[in-house]
C-alpha positions as MATLAB code, in Angstrom:
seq = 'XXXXXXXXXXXXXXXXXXXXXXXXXXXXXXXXXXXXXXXXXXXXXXXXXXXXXXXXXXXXXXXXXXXXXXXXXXXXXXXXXXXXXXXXXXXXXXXXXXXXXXXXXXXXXXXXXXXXXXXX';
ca = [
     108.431  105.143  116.681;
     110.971  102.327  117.499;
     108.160   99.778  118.864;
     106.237  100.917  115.183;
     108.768   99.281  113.367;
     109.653   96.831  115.286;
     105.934   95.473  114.817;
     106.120   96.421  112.046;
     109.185   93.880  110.992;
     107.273   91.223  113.253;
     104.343   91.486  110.667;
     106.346   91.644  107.279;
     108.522   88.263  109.123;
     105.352   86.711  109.849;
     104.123   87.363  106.847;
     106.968   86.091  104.772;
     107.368   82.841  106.638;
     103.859   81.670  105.254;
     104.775   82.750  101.995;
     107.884   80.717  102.428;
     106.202   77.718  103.184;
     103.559   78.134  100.262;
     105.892   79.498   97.711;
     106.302   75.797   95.996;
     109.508   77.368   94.004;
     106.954   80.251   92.495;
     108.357   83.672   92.441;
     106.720   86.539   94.596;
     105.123   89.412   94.277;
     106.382   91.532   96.265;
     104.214   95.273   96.973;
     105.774   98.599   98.954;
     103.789  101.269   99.367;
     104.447  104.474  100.445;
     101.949  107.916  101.092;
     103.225  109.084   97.532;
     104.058  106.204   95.832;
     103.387  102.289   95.258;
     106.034   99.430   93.912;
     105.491   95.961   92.949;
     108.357   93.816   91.883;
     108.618   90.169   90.860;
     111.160   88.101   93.046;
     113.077   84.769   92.666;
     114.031   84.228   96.015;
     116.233   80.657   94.570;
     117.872   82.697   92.424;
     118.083   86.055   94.699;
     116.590   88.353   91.236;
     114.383   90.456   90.413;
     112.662   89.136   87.624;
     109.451   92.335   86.750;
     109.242   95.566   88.416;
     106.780   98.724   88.184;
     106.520  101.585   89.846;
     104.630  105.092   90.184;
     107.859  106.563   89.856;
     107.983  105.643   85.792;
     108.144  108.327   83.752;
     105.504  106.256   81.121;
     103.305  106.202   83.639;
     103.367  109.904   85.372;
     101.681  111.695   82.839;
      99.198  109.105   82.532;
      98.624  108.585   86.260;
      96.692  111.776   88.462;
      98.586  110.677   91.397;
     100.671  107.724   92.132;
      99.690  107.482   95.718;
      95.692  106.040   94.777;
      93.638  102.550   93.797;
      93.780  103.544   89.984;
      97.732  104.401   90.248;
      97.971  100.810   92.143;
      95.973   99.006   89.742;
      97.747  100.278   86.700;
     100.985   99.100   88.424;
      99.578   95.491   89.289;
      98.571   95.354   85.055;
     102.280   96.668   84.572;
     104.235   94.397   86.545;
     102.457   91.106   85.556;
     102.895   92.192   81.715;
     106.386   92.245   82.084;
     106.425   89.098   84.027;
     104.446   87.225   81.466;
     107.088   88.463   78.969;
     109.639   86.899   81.169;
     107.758   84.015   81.366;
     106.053   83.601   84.877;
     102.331   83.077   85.297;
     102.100   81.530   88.529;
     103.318   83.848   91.532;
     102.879   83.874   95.225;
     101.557   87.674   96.832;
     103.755   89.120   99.247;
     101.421   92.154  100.675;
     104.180   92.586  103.514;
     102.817   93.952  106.978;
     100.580   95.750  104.856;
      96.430   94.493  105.363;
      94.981   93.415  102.025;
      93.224   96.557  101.567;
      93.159   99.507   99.012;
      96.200   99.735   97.634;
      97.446   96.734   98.032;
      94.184   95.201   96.728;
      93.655   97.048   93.722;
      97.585   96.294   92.977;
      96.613   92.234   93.178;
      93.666   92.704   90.855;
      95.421   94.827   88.446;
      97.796   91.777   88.290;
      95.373   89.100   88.304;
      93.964   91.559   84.972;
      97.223   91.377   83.548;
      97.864   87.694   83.692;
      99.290   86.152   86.432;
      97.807   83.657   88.833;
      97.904   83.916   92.756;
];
């Protein structure tokens, strides 16, 4: 379990260090999934905030969602989180997928987004 995460941290690190270096002062979108659930929040890493954020644990979105743990939950999510980041005036973004592999999930979530406005 402890060599798991540990590769687990290597991958999110490695992962993050490219964004770093290709952010160009853009925010990130930044995706955790889990088996039940999926997040997605908007970061300023200058600023250290948290500028959008959706979840599957909304209570909008439960009744309207089947489950919040499949592509359609994620995709809704991805449309929800760049709404509310267009409000707050971001379009451009950089997509943190984490140590997660651009796949499912995570995929639909960065279309959904790309749907609702932002650019990445």
């Amino acid at each position: 379990m402890a060599k798991d995460l540990q590769a687990q941290a290597r991958r999110k690190a490695k992962v993050r260090r490219a964004i770093r270096a290709a952010a160009n002062g853009r925010p990130r979108l930044s995706v955790h999934r889990t088996s039940q659930h999926i997040y997605a929040q908007v970061i300023d890493d200058a600023n250290g905030a948290t500028l959008a954020s959706a979840s599957t644990l909304e209570k909008e979105l439960r009744g309207q969602l089947k489950t919040g743990a499949d592509t359609d939950a994620a995709k809704a999510i991805g449309k929800l989180v760049a709404e509310r980041a267009v409000a707050k005036g971001v379009s451009e973004v950089v997509f943190d997928r984490g140590a997660y592999i651009y796949h499912g999930r995570v995929k639909a979530l960065a279309e959904g987004a790309r749907e609702g406005g932002l650019q990445f």
